[in-house]
C-alpha positions as CSV (number, residue, x, y, z in Angstrom):
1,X,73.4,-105.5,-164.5
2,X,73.5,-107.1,-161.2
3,X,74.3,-111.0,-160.9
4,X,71.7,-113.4,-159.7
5,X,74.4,-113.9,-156.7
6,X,74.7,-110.1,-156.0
7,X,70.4,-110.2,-156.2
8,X,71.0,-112.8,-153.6
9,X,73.2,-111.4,-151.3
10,X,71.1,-107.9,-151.4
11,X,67.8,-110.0,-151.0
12,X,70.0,-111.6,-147.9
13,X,70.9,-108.3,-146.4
14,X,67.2,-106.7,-146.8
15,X,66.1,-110.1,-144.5
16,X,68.6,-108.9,-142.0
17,X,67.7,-105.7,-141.9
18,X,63.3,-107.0,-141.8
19,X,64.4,-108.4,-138.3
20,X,66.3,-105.8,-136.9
21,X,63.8,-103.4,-137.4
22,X,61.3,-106.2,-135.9
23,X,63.7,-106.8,-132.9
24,X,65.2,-102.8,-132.7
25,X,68.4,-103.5,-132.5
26,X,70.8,-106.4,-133.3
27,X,74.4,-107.8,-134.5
28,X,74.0,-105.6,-137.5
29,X,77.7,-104.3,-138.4
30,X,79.0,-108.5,-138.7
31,X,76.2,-110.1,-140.1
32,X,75.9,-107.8,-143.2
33,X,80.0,-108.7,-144.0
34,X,79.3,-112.6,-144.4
35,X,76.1,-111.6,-146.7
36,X,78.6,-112.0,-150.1
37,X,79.8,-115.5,-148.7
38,X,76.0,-116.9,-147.6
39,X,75.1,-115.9,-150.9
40,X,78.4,-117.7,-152.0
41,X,77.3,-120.9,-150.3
42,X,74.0,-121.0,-150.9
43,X,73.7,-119.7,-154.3
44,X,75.3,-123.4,-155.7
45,X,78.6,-124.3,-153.8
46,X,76.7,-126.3,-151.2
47,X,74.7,-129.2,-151.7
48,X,72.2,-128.7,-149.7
49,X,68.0,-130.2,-149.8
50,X,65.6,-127.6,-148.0
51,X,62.9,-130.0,-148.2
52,X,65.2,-132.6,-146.1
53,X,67.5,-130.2,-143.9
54,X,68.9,-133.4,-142.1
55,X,69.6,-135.5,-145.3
56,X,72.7,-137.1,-144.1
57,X,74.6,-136.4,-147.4
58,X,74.6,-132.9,-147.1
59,X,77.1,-130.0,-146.7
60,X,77.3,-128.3,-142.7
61,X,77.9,-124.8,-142.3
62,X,79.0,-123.6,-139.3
63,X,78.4,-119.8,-138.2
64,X,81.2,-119.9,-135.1
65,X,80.7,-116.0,-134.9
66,X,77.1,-117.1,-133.6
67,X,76.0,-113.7,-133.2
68,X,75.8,-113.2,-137.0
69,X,72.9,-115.9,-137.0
70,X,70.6,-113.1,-138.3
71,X,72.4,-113.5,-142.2
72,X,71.6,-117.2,-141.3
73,X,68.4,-116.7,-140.9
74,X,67.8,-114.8,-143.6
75,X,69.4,-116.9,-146.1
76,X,68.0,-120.2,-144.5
77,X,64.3,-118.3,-145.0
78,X,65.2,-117.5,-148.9
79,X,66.1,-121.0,-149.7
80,X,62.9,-122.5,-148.2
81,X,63.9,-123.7,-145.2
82,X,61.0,-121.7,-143.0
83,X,59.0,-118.7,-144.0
84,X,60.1,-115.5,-144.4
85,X,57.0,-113.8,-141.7
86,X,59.4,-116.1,-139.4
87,X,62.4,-113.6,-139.4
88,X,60.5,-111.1,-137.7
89,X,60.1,-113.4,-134.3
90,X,64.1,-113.0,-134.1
91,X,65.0,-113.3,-130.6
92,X,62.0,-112.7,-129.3
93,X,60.2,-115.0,-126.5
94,X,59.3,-118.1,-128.1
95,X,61.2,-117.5,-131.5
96,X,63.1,-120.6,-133.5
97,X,65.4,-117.7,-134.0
98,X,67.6,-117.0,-130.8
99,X,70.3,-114.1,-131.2
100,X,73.2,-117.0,-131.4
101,X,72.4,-119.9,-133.7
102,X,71.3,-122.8,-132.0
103,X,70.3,-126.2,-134.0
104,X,67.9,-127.8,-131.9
105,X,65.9,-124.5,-132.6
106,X,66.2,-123.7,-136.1
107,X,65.5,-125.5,-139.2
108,X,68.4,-125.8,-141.3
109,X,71.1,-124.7,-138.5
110,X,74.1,-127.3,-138.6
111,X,75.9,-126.1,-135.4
112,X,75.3,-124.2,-132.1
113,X,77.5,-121.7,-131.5
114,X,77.8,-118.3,-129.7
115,X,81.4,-119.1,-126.8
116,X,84.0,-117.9,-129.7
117,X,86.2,-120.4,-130.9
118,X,84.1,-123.8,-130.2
119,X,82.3,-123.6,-133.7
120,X,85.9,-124.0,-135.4
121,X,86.8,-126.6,-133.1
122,X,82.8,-128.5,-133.6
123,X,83.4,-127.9,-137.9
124,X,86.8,-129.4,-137.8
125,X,85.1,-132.4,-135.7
126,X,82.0,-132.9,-138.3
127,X,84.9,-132.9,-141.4
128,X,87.0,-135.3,-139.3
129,X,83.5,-137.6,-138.9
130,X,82.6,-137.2,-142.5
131,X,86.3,-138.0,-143.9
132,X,86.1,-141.6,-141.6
133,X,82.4,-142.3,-143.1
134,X,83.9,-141.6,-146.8
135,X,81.9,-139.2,-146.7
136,X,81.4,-136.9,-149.8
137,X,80.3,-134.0,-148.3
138,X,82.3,-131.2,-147.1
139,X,82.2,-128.8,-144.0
140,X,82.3,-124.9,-144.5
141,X,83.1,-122.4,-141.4
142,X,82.8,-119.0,-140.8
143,X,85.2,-117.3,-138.3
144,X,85.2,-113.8,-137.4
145,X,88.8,-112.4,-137.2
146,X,88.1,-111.1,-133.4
147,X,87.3,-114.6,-132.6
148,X,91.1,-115.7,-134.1
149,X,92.5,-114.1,-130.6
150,X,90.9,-117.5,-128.9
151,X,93.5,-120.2,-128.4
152,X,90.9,-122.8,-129.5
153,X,90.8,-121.2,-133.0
154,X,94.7,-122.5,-133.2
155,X,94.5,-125.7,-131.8
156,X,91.5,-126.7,-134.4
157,X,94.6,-124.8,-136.6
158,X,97.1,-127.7,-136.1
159,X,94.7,-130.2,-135.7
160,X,92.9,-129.9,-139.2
161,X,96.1,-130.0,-140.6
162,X,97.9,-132.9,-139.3
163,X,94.1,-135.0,-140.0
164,X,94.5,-134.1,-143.5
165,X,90.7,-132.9,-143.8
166,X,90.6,-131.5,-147.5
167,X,86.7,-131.6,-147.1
168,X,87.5,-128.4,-145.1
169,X,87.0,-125.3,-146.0
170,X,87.1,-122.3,-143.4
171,X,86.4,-118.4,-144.1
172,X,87.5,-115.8,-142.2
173,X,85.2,-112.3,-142.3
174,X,88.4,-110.2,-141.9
175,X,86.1,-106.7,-141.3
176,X,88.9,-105.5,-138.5
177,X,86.6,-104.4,-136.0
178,X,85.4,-106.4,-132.9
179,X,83.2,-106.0,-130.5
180,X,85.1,-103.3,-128.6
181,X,87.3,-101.2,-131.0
182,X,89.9,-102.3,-133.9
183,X,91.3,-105.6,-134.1
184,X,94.6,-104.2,-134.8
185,X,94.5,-102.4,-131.9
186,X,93.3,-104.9,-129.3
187,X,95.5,-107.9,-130.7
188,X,96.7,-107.4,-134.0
189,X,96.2,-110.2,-136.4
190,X,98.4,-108.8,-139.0
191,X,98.8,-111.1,-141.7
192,X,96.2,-114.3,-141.1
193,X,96.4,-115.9,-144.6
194,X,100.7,-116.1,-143.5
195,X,99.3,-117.6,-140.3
196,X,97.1,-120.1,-141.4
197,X,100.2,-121.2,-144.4
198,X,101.9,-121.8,-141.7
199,X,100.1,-124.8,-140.1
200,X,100.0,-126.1,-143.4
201,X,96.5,-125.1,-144.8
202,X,96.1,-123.8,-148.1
203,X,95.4,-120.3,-147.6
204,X,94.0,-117.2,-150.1
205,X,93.0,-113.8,-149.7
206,X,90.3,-112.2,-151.4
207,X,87.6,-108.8,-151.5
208,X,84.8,-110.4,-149.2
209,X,82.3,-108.2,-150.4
210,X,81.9,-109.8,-154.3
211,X,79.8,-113.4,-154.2
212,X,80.8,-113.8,-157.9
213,X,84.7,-113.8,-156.9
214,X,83.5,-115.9,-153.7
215,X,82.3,-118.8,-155.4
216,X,85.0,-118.5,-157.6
217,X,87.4,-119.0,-155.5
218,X,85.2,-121.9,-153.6
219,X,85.6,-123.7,-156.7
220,X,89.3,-123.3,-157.6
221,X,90.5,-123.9,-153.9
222,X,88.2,-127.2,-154.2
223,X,90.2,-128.7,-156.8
224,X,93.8,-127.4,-155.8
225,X,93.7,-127.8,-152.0
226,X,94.1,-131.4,-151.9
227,X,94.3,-133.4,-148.6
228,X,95.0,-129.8,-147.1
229,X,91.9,-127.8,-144.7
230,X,91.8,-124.4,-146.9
231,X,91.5,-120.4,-145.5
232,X,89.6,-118.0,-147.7
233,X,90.4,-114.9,-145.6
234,X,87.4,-112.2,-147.1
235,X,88.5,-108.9,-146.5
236,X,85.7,-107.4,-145.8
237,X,84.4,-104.3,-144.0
238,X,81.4,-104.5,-140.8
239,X,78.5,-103.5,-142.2
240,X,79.3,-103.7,-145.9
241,X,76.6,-103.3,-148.4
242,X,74.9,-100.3,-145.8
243,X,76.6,-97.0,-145.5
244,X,74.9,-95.8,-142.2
245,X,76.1,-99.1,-140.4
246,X,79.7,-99.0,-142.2
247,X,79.9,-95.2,-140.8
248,X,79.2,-95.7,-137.0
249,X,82.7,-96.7,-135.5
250,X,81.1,-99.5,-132.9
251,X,79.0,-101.5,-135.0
252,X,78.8,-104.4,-133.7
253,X,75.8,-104.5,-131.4
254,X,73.2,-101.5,-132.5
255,X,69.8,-100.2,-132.4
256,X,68.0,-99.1,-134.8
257,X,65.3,-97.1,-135.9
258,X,62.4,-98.4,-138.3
259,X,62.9,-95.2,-139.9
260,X,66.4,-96.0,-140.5
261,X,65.6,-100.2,-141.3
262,X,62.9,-98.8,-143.8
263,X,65.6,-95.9,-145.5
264,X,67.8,-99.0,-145.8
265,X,65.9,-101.7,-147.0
266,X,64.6,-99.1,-149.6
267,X,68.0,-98.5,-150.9
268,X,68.5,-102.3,-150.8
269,X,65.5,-102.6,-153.1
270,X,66.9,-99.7,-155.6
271,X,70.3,-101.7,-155.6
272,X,68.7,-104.9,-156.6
273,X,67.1,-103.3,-159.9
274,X,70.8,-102.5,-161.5
């Protein structure tokens, strides 16, 4: 029987899929692999108030892989945040739904982002900010492991660290492929969890394709990580939950079909019944 969190995170890709047939094409292949950890997030870990997207209390999110602002979307539009006819306006003229998330456009949107690297860099800020206000709430980010070859990405490393920000938590959607070809073959990450231990954060490596284990895992690195920033590296794969996306080797900006959107969201729609 599927999970309500599974149901969520297949509800979350069939959104994504609704604007990409609307728009034709898209950043299909890496917003599908951070469907598991939206649905992670926004299934319970976050404390979060739709009706009051600014209350000050709240947990951020930041998307630094911008381009995935389509799973965003999606999610934000399931929880309540703006309709759901909305997601069809993405990145069209006029839409509150740009191709890279941008906060003073969309509801519910905690950071601009898009220029790789300067989301991780703007998170790490917002937990630094929160931590001098004694603040409760915490600060998630998402990281794409392509975007780990920027410098910036290291610097926010050390800096997180030596500031002590255990209301941190960062994810990295470790799907090896970039925009261009195989991260191992462009600039090999090889191990990041051994990386990340290294500049001190608490680090852990899980499948990033199971929002059960994801939340999981939120919840025990929230009471073990201490005064540490933590890494969740998903090891995930582009496109996960679709087979046709997961199959074409660059799937990181495609076209598509609406025969091929509808095939998909239909099988979406079978999954979601068990």
């Amino acid at each position: 029987m599927i999970t309500p969190l599974k149901k969520f995170a297949t509800d979350i890709r069939i959104q994504e899929m609704v604007q990409f047939k609307a728009r034709g094409f898209g950043h299909i292949g890496g917003s599908l692999s951070i469907s598991d950890c939206l649905a992670a997030l926004y299934g319970g870990i976050m404390n979060i108030d739709p009706s009051n997207p600014c209350w000050e209390d709240r947990d951020r999110l930041v998307i630094s892989k911008g381009h995935a602002g389509p799973a965003l979307y999606a999610t934000l539009a399931l929880k309540g945040y703006f309709p759901l006819e909305e997601l069809r306006t993405l990145n069209q003229n006029g839409t509150r739904l740009p191709s890279h998330c941008d906060r003073n456009l969309t509801v519910g949107v905690d950071m601009t982002t898009g220029s790789l690297g300067q989301g991780a860099s703007t998170a790490c800020g917002m937990a630094l900010g929160l931590k001098h206000s004694n603040s409760k709430a915490r600060v998630y980010l998402i990281i794409g492991d392509g975007e780990t070859q920027e410098g910036q990405v290291w610097e926010m490393a050390l800096f997180a660290a030596q500031k002590k920000l255990g209301n941190f938590i960062a994810f990295l959607d470790y799907n090896k492929r970039q925009l261009d070809g195989y991260v191992a073959e462009i600039c090999d990450l090889d191990d990041p969890a051994a990386k990340f231990d290294a500049f001190n954060w608490y680090t852990v490596t899980i499948k990033g394709d199971d929002p059960d284990l994801i939340y999981e895992t939120i919840e025990k690195v929230q009471k073990e990580q201490g005064d540490r920033p933590a890494m969740i590296v998903l090891d995930t794969v582009k496109g996960s939950g679709v087979p046709q996306i997961v199959d074409i080797t660059l799937n990181h900006h495609n076209t598509i079909t609406p025969e091929l959107a509808d095939e998909i969201i239909g099988q979406l729609e079978e999954l979601k019944k068990g």
